[in-house]
C-alpha positions, 0 to 999 in steps of 0.5 A: 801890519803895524799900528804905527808909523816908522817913526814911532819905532825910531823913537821907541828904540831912541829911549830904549838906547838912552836907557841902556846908555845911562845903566851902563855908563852912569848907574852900573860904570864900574863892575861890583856885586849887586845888593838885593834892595839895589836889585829890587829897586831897579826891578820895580823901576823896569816893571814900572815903566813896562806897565806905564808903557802900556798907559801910554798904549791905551791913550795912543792906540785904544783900549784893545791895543793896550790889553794886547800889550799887558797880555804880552807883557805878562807872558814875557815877564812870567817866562823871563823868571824862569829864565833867571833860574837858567841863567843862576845855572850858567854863572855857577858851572862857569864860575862866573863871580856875581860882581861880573855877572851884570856885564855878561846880562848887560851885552846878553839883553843887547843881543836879545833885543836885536835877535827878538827884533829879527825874529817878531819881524819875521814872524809878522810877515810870515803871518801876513803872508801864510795866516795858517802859520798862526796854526802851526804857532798854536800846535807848537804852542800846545806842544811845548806848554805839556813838553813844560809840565812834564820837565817839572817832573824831572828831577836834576839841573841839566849842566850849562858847561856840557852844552853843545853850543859850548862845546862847539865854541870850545872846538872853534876859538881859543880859550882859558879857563881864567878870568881878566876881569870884564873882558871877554878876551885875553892875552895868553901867552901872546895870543888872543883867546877868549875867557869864560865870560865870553862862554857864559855869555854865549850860553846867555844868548842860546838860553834866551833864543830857545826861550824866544821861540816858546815866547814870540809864538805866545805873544803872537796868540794875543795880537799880531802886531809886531810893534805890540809883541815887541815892545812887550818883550823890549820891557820884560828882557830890560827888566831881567838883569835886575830881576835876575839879582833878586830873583836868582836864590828864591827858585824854590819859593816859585816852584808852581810857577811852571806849572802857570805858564805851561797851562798858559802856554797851552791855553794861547796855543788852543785859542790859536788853532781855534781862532779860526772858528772861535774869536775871543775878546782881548780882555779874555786872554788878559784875565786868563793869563793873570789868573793863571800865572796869580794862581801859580805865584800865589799856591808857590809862595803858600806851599813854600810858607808851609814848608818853612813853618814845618821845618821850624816846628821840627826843631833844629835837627829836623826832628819833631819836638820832643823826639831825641 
């Protein structure tokens, strides 16, 4: 089902690895707290090279190919952001300091890739050999896009440290509540246990799984070829430790963006049970996707301006002027 020859893979993966290598041993060697224009500046090199990738798309495989990848790619990218919130929950009810908080990403988006890898994997030879898996793709798809605008009613954080996957951890290994710099394990006592880097990093890893399982189906809406859906995710999950470092305090400003991606959710999963009987132009998911997620990001940023400009007419105190 892939556009490319192995040998292509072999070479994406290649630059994948040298990138990692030269963030982890050149630009990020010794643990310290990230400066938002450092945090932004790196972000925009991701992103950047995420959007090059797909030039490189276009004069390789065609214009078709390369609207597939920007479609996926904004759909990774966007539900990556709502991933930043969860992960700024994580490192809070684990007391992770933010000067070690790039190391638990750094092994979290190693993880990531080679778990999407698997399941893209996977998910291609299911649709290759069972095409009506695209419909049960595009049921879930729908099921989750209004599971989503209904968790934006809720009010409250759900709490990291109660999770049950930690709780099983906590059951299964040795561990202490004190940190030993950057490492995951540590000696207490004599005995090796496992420090609350280790328990963040767990739930890093299980927060990016469950978000996979929303994302792939998504990607597989717009095109299912596993060399498009993953290279599209590859970019996205690079960029989100950076992205995490300049995104992490701004959740209030992106408010609405859930709202975008859970009517693009539903708008892939209706055209996954339509396609059957009505075929789409790849550019139609593209502008629909942008549309909808510009629209969102956009009435956010509004809104938030809105409220920033009342509070500053209400005066220190919050009281309108002239009342006191």
């Amino acid at each position: 089902m892939s556009s490319v020859p192995p040998v292509f893979w072999v070479g994406f993966f290649i630059f994948i690895g040298a990138m990692l290598a030269l963030d982890l041993f050149v630009f990020h060697r010794k643990p310290g707290d990230v400066s938002l224009r450092s945090a932004a500046l790196t972000s925009a090199f991701w992103i950047s090279l995420g959007l090059g990738f797909g030039v490189v798309v276009f004069l390789w495989l065609g214009a078709e190919k390369a609207i597939e990848y920007y479609s996926g790619y904004l759909i990774e990218e966007s539900l990556s952001v709502d991933n930043v919130f969860v992960f700024s929950l994580v490192f809070a009810a684990f007391a992770i300091p933010s000067h070690l908080q790039y190391r638990v990403l750094f092994w979290g988006v190693i993880g990531a890739l080679a778990m999407r890898f698997v399941m893209i994997l996977v998910g291609a030879a299911l649709i290759e050999r069972f095409e009506w898996i695209l419909l049960v793709f595009g049921a879930f798809l729908v099921f989750t896009g209004f599971r989503m605008w209904r968790s934006t009613q809720r009010e409250g954080e759900p709490d990291p440290a109660s999770n049950p996957i930690v709780r099983f951890a906590r059951s299964r290994l040795p561990f202490t509540d004190r940190l030993d710099g950057q490492r995951f394990w540590t000696q207490v006592d004599g005995k090796r246990v496992a420090t609350p880097l280790l328990l963040a990093l767990i739930v890093v890893e299980v927060s990016d799984l469950v978000f996979a399982v929303d994302s792939i189906p998504a990607v597989f809406a717009v095109t299912t070829d596993p060399f498009i859906v993953y290279t599209s995710n590859a970019f996205a999950i690079l960029g989100l430790r950076s992205l995490y470092f300049f995104l992490a305090d701004l959740k209030d400003r992106f408010r609405y963006l859930t709202h975008g991606l859970s009517v693009v959710l539903v708008f892939v999963g209706v055209k996954l049970l339509l396609g059957p009987w009505v075929h789409l132009p790849p550019w139609t998911s593209l502008v629909v996707i942008a549309g909808v997620l510009g629209a969102s990001i956009a009435f956010s940023l509004l809104h938030s301006r809105r409220e920033e400009r009342d509070a500053g007419a209400a005066g220190p105190s919050g009281e309108p002027p002239g009342i006191g």
